[in-house]
N, C-alpha and C positions, 0 to 999 in steps of 0.2 A: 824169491831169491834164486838166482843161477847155479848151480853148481860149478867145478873149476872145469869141469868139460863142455859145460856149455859157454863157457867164458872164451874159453880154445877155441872153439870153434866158431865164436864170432868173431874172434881177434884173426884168425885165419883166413875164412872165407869173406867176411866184411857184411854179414849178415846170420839170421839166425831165424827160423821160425820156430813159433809155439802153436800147438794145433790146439781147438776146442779153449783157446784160453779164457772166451768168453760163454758166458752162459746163453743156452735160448733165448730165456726170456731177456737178457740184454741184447741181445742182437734184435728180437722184436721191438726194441724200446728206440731202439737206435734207427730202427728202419722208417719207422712209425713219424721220428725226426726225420727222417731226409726227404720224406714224402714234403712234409709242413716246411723246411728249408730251401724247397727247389720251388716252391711254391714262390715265396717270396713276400708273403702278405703279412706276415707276421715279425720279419727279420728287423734286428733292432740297426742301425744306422751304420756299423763298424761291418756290417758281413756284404760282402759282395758276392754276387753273381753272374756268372760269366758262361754264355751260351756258345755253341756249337754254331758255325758259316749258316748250318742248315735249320738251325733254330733250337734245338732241345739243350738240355744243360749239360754244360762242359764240367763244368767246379764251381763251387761255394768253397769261400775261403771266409775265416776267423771268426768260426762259430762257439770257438771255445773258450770265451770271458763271461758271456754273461745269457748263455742261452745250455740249460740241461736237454737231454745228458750229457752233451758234448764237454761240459764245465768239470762236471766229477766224472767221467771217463780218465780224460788227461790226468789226473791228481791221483787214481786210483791206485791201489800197491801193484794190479795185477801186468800194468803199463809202466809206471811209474817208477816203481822198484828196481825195475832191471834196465831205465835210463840212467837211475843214480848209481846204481853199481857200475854199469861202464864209465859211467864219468867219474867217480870219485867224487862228485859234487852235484850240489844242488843246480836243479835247471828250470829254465821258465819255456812259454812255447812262442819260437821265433815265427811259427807260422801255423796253421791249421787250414784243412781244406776238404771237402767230401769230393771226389772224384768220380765222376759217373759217365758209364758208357750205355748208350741207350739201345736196344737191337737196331742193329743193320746201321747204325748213324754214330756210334762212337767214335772218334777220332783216336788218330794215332799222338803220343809222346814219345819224339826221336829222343836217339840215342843221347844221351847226356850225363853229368855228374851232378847233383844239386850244389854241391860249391861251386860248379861251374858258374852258376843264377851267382850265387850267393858271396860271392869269393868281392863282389862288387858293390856288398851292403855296407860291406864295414866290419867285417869279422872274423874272426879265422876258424879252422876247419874244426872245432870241436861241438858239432853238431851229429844228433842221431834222430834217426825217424820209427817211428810206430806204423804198418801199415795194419788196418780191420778192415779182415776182409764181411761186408756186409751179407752179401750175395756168392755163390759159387764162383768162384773164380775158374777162367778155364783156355787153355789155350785158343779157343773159338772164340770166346768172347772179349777178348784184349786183357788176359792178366799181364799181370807186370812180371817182364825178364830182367834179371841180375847177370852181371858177367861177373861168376864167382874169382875173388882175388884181386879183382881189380883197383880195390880200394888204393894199395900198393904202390900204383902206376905216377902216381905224384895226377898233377891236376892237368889236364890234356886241352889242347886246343879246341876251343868253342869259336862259333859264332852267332850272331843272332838272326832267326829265322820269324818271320813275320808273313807269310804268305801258305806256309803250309796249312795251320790250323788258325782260328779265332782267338789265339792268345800266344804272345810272344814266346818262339824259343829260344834258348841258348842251345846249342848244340855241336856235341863234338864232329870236327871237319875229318870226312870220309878218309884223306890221306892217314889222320892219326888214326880213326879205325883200324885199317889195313896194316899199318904196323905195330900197332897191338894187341888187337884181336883176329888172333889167326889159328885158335882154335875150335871149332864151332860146342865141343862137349864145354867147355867154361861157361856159355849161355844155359843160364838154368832159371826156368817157367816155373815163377810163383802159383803154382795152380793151389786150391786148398778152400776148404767147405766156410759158411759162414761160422765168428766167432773165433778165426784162426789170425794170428797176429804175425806179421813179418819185422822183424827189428834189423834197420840195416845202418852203415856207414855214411858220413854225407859224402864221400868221395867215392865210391863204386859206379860202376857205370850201369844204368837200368834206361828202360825205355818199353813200349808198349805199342801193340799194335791196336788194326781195325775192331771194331765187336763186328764178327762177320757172323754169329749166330741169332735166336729168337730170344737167348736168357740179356737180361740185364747185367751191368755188370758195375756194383756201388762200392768206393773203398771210402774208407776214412782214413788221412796222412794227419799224424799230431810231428811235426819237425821241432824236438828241442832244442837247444844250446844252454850251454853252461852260463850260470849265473852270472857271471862276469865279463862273458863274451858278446857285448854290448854294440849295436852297429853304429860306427859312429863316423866320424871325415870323410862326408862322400858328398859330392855337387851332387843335386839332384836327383836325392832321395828317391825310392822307390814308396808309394802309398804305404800307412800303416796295416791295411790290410792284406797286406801281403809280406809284410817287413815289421812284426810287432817293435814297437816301440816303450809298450808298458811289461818289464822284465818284473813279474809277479814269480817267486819261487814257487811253482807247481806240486813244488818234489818234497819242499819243506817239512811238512808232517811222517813225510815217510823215513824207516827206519832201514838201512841195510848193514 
């Protein structure tokens, strides 16, 4: 459970981290998965894999139905708990994805909102994310920056970018940058040890550079939305693995 100062202060900044939230030995349990996930030999039919121009893995999305840990991670009080206390309600997970930056060949995630992707499934903005950090996260190695407050800013101009990396982006346009972010101290580098969890807003703007060092760099994103916040009146749906469509109450069992 949160306290009301750490409520404040997500409600503020649009984000929150907890350090050490997870134990060693679950970080070893977890990693032990992503090795066997990016493999690819064992994944059951709903999880995709999505590689880097240069060949190593980009993302594994929607590991978290029917494949452990990733199944009782999400449902955990340690994750879980402090999804349903910001929402007031029960939530299922809109999306899931292991994120990995490999040395010297991780790509970049431009700047963006994920309602920005998302504002176009069908849903409105009552979504939050879990970032695990697996691996040390570091400003060398591509951790992921938040522009704190941002959340704020209402939903800013995107476009889609299909030629930068191997997997489409949405992305806010340079012009909106420049008149909104024009102070460079708001940009604040998630850096933080394995076991450390970022909880942020789905409207804050984050984005992520190269892994320009020798360390690896693996996160797990679990994206909730509220139970009721169901994607629906849209041509040309995006894949279920990318856009749950089985709204499973994750949060169910948990007490806040």
């Amino acid at each position: 459970m949160w306290n009301d100062e750490q409520l404040s202060t997500y409600e503020r900044q649009g984000f929150l981290i907890q350090r050490g939230l997870l134990s060693p030995a679950q970080v070893d349990e977890l990693r032990a998965g992503a090795v066997d996930l990016m493999t690819g030999d064992s994944n059951p039919p709903e999880v995709e894999v999505v590689r880097e121009k240069s060949g190593p893995v980009r993302s594994v999305f929607c590991m978290h139905r029917n494949i452990e840990p990733w199944r009782g991670l999400c449902r955990s009080e340690a994750i879980g708990a402090p999804i349903k206390q910001i929402m007031g309600t029960d939530a299922y997970i809109f999306h899931s994805k292991l994120n990995t930056k490999e040395p010297f060949e991780g790509t970049v995630w431009l700047w963006h909102q994920d309602y920005g992707y998302w504002q176009y499934d069908g849903v409105d903005d009552r979504l939050v994310s879990a970032l695990v950090m697996l691996d040390a996260n570091t400003i060398h190695n591509g951790c992921v920056m938040l522009v704190s407050g941002s959340h704020k800013w209402g939903i800013l101009d995107h476009y889609d970018d299909v030629e930068t990396t191997s997997y489409k982006q949405w992305c806010i346009r340079p012009e909106s940058l420049r008149a909104h972010l024009t102070d460079e101290n708001a940009i604040i580098p998630i850096v933080g040890e394995p076991g450390d969890v970022c909880f942020f807003d789905c409207k804050i703007i984050h984005g992520s550079n190269h892994n320009f060092s020798p360390l690896p760099r693996r996160s797990l994103i679990y994206a909730y939305s509220a139970i009721d916040n169901l994607p629906t009146g849209v041509d040309d749906p995006r894949p279920d693995w990318v856009v749950s469509r089985q709204p499973e109450a994750v949060t169910a069992e948990l007490t806040v």
